[in-house]
C-alpha positions as CSV (number, residue, x, y, z in Angstrom):
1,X,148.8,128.0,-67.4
2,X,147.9,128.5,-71.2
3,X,150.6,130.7,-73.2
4,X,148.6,133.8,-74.3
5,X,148.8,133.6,-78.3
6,X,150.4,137.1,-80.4
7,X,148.7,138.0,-83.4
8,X,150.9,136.4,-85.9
9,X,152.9,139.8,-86.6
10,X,152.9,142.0,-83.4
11,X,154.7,145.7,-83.2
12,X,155.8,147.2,-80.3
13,X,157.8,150.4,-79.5
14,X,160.4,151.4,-76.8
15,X,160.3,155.3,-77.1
16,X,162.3,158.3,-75.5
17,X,159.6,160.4,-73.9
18,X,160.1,163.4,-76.3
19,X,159.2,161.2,-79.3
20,X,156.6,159.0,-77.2
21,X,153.4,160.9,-79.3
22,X,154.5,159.2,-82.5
23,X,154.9,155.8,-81.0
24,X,151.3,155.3,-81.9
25,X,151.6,155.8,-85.6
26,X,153.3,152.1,-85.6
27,X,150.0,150.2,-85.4
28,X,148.8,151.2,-89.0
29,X,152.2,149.6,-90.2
30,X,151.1,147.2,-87.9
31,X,147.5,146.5,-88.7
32,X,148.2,146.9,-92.4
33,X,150.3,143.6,-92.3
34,X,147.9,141.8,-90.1
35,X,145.2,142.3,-92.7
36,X,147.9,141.5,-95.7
37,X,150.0,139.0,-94.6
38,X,149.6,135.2,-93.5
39,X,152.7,133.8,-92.3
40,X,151.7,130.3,-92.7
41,X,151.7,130.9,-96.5
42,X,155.7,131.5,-95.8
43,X,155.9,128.2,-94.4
44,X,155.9,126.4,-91.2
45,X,159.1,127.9,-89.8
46,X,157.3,130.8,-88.2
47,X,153.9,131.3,-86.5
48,X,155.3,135.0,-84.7
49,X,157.0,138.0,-85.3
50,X,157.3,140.4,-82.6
51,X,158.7,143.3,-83.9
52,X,159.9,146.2,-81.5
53,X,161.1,149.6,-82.7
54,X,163.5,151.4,-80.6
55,X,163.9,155.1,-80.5
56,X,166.3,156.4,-77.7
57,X,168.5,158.9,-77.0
58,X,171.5,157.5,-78.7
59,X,174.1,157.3,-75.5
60,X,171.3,154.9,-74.5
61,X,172.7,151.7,-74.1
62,X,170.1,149.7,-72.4
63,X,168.3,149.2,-75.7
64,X,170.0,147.3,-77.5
65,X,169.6,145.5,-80.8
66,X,168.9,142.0,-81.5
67,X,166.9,139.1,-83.3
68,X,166.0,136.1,-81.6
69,X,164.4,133.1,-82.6
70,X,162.7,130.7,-80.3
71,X,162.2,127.3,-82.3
72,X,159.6,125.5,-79.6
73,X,157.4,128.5,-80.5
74,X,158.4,129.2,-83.7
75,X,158.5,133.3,-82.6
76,X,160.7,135.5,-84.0
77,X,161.5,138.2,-81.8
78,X,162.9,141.7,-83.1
79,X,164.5,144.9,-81.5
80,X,166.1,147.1,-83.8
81,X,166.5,151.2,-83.4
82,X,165.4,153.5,-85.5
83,X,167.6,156.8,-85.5
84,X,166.4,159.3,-83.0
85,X,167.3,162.0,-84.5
86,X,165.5,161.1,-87.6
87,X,162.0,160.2,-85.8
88,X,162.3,163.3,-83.8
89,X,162.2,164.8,-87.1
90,X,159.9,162.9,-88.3
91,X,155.8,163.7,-89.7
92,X,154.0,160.6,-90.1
93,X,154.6,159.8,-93.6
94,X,157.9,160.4,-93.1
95,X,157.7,158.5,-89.6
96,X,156.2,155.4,-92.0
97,X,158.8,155.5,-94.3
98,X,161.6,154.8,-91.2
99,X,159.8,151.8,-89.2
100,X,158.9,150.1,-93.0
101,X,162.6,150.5,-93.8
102,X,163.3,149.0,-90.4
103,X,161.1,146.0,-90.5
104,X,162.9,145.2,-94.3
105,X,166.2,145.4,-92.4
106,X,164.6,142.8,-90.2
107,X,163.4,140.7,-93.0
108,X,167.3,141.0,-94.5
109,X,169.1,140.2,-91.1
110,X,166.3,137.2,-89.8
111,X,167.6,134.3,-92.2
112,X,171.0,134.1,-90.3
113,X,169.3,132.7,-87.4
114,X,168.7,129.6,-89.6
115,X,164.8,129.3,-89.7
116,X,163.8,126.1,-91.5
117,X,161.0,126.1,-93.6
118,X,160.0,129.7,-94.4
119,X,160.7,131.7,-97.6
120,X,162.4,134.6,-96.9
121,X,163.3,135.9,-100.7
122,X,159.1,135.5,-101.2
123,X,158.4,137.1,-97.8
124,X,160.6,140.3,-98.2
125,X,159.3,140.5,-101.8
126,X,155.7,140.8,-100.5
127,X,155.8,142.9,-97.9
128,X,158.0,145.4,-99.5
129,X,155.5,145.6,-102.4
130,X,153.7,146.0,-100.2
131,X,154.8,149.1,-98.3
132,X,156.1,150.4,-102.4
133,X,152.0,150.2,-102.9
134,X,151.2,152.2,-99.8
135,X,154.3,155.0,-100.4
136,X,156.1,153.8,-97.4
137,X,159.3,152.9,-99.7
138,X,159.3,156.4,-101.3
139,X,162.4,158.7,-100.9
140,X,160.8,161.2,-97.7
């Protein structure tokens, strides 16, 4: 049986049900680097990046926070929280701002997991001009 294939950057969200409505907002961060960025021009070291944002209660502790990276697939897999209280808060602007500041913590934190060929200084650089072009790096 055939491995079904991610689009090279893929979001996902594990939401408490009171924030569950803004969960959605994610795919235009989402879509907006699926139409912007090409991994491959990064490198070889990565053909995925499955990014997951977490918002829970915080006294959850089933969610917790990791990066993986699985060489034979060259996938890197993400699960990092955003702060609860902070998305609860949240419009979608300001909602933006949080998840694009998330996935640059992601970007940061990645390299220690030792992924050969891909440039990480050239990668952050371009996706957080990126989000600076679209407002998501603004102050909220």
């Amino acid at each position: 049986m055939e491995k079904t294939a991610w689009p090279p950057i893929a979001f996902g969200t594990v939401f408490w049900k009171e924030v569950g409505d803004k969960a959605f907002w994610i795919t235009k961060i989402e879509r907006f680097l699926q139409h912007n960025i090409r991994l491959e021009d990064y490198g070889s070291g990565i053909s995925v990046i499955r990014f997951v944002s977490v918002a829970v209660l915080p006294t959850n502790k089933l969610h917790e926070e990791y990066i993986k990276y699985f060489k034979k697939h060259k996938e890197l897999v993400v699960n990092l929280k955003l702060d609860y209280h902070a998305v609860s808060r949240a419009d979608e602007p300001a909602f933006l701002q949080l998840v694009a500041q998330l996935f640059l913590r992601a970007i940061d934190e990645a390299p220690q997991h030792k992924v050969k060929n891909f440039d990480w200084a050239r990668f952050r650089m371009d996706v957080a001009g990126l989000f600076e072009a679209e407002g998501w790096l603004q102050a909220a």
